[in-house]
C-alpha positions in Angstrom: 99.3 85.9 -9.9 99.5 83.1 -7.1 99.2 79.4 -9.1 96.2 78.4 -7.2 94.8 81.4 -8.9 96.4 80.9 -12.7 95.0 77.6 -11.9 91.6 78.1 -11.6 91.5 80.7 -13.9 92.2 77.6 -16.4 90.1 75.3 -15.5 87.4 77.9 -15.2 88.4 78.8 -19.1 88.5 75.0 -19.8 84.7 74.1 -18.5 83.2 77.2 -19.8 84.4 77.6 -23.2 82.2 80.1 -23.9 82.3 82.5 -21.7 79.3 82.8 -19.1 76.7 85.6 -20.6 74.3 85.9 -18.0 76.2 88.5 -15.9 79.5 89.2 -14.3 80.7 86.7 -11.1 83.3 87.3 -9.0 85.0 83.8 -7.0 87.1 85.1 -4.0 89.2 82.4 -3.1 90.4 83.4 0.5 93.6 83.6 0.9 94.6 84.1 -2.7 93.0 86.4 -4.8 89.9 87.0 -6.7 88.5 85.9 -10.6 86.1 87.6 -12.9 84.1 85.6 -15.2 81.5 86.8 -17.9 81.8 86.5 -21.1 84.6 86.7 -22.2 85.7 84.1 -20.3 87.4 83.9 -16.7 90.7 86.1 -15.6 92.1 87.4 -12.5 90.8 90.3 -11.3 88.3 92.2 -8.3 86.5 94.5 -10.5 82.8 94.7 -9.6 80.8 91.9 -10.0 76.5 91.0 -10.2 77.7 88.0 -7.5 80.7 87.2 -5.4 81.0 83.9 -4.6 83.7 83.6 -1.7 85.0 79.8 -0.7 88.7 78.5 0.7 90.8 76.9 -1.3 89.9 73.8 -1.0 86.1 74.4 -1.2 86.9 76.4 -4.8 89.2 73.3 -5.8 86.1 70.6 -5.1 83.6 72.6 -6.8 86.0 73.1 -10.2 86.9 69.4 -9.9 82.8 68.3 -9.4 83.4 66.7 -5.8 82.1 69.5 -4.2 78.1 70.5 -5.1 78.0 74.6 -5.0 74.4 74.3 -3.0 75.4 72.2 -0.4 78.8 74.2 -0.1 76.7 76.9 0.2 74.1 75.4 2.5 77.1 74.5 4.9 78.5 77.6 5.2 81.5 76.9 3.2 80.5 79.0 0.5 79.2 82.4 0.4 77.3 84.6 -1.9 76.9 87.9 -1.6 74.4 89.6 -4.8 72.6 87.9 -7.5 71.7 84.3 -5.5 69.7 83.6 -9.3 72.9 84.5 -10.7 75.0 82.4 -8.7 72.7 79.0 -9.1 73.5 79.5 -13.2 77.3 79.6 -12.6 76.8 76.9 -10.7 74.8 74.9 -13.3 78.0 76.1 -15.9 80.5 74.5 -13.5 78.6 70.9 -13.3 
């Protein structure tokens, strides 16, 4: 597992204590790898997913660290999402 991965993973595990319930995400973080989250939480993996949400690196890092705003990434082209866009506006809600 690459450490921006193992990383994220983390921090994903740390905002979202809980799990998220509503469905199954997928983040691609190009370059890297790819993370599940539902919910039991977030782990590395690129199983099948209700949303992929695929960003760079350093789009991925602003958005876990709140300096990046998921819509406008995704507005801007830096983010995109592929599946469940009602989905993908909860997760983002979960990661403010």
């Amino acid at each position: 597992m690459s450490t921006v991965i193992s990383g994220a993973v983390a921090a994903l595990n740390e905002k979202m204590a809980d799990g998220f319930a509503a469905g199954t995400a997928k983040f691609v973080i190009e370059g890297e790898g790819a993370i599940m989250v539902d919910e039991s939480g977030a782990r590395e993996g690129d199983d099948a997913a209700d949303v992929t949400l695929t960003a760079d690196c350093d789009t991925f890092e602003g958005m876990l660290s709140g300096d990046v705003n998921p819509t406008t990434a995704f507005m801007t082209g830096k983010l995109s999402v592929d599946g469940d866009m009602g989905l993908a506006m909860q997760l983002g809600a979960a990661l403010g």
